[in-house]
C-alpha positions in Angstrom: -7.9 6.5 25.5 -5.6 5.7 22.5 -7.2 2.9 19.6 -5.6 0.0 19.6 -3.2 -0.1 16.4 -4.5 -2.6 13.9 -2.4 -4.3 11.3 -4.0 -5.2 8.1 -7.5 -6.1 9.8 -10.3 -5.3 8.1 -13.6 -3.8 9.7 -16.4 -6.0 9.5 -20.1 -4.2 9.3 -22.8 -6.8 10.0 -20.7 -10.1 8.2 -19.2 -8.0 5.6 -15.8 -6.7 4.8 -15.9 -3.1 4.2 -12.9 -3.5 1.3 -13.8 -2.7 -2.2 -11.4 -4.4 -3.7 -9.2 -7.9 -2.9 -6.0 -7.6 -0.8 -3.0 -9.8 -2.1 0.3 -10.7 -0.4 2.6 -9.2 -2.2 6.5 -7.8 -1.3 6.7 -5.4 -3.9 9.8 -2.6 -3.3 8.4 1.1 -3.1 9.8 4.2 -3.2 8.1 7.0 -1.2 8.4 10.5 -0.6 6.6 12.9 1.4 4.8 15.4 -0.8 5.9 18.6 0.5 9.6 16.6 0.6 11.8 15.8 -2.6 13.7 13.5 -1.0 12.7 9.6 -1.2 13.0 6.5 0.7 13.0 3.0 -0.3 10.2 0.4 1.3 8.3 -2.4 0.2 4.6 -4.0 0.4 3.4 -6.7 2.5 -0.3 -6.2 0.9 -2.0 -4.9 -2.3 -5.0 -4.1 -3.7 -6.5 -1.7 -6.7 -7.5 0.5 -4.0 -3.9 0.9 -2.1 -1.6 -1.0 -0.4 0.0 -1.7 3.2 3.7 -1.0 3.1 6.7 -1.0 5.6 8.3 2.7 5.4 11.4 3.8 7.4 9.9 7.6 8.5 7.2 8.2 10.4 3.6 9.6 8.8 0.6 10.5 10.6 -3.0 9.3 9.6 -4.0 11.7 6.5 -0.7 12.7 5.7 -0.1 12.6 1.8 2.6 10.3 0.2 3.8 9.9 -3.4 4.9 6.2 -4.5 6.0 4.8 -6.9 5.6 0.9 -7.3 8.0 -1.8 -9.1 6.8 -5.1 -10.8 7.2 -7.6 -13.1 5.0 -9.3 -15.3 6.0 -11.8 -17.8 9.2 -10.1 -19.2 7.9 -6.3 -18.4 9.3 -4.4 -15.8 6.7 -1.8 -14.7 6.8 1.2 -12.5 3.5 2.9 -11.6 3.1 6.3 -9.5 0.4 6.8 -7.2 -0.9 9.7 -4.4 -2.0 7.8 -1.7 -3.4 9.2 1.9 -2.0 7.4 4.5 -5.3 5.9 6.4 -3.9 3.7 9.2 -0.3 4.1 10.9 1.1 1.3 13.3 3.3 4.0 15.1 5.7 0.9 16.5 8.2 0.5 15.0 9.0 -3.4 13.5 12.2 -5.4 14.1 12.9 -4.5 10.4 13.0 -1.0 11.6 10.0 -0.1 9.5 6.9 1.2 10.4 3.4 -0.2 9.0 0.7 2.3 6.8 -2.6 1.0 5.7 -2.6 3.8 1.9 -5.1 4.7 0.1 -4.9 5.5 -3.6 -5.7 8.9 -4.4 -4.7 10.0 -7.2 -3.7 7.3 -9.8 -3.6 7.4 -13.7 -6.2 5.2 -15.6 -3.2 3.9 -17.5 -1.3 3.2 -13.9 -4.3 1.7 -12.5 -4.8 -0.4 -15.3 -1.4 -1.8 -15.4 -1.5 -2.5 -11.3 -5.2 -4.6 -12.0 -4.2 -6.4 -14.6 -0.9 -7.8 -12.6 -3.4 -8.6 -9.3 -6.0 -10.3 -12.0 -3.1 -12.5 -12.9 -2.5 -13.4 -9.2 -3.1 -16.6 -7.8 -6.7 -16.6 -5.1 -3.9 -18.1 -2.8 -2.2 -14.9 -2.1 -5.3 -12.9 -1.3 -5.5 -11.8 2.1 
């Protein structure tokens, strides 16, 4: 029996979300690469959070494969791009009428000065974008 794919939902144990940290709608552009590969790819976020993100990527990656990002934002008149190691924890192997596929990633390996810079952009997020 295959799992159903799930999209963004998060797993509920008695009433509570299992989610360290808030999700926020975001459409941030990405650019990915496998980590044995040195090619890269260009996608973009529908989701973020300090702990990872859910992004639309044009390959295919299989649950626990290992991607390298890097992320691109604004905030105020700074332009930032932060890199990340993220595990890929959830795949919706259907493809979207975008042509993308859908990963739930998990931040792996992140610099304190990189995950610094990604919480204070979320802090200054409006409660109506969190998910």
């Amino acid at each position: 029996m295959n799992p159903k794919p799930h999209i963004g939902i998060a797993k509920f144990e008695k009433g509570t979300e299992k989610r360290l940290h808030p999700r926020f709608l975001l459409n941030l552009p990405v650019e990915y690469y496998p980590i044995e590969s040195p090619a890269s790819a260009q996608g973009h976020t529908l989701n973020a959070s300090q702990g990872g993100l859910m992004v639309c990527l044009k390959e295919k990656f299989q649950n626990g494969q290992y991607i390298s990002l890097k992320i691109f934002f604004s905030s105020g008149t700074n332009l930032f791009t932060i890199g990340a190691k993220a595990e890929v924890m959830w795949a919706d192997q259907r493809m979207g009428e975008d042509g993308n596929y859908r990963y739930g990633v998990k931040f792996v390996e992140i610099s304190d000065e990189n995950l610094a810079k990604l919480k204070a952009f979320l802090d200054k997020l409006s409660p109506n974008l969190m998910v």
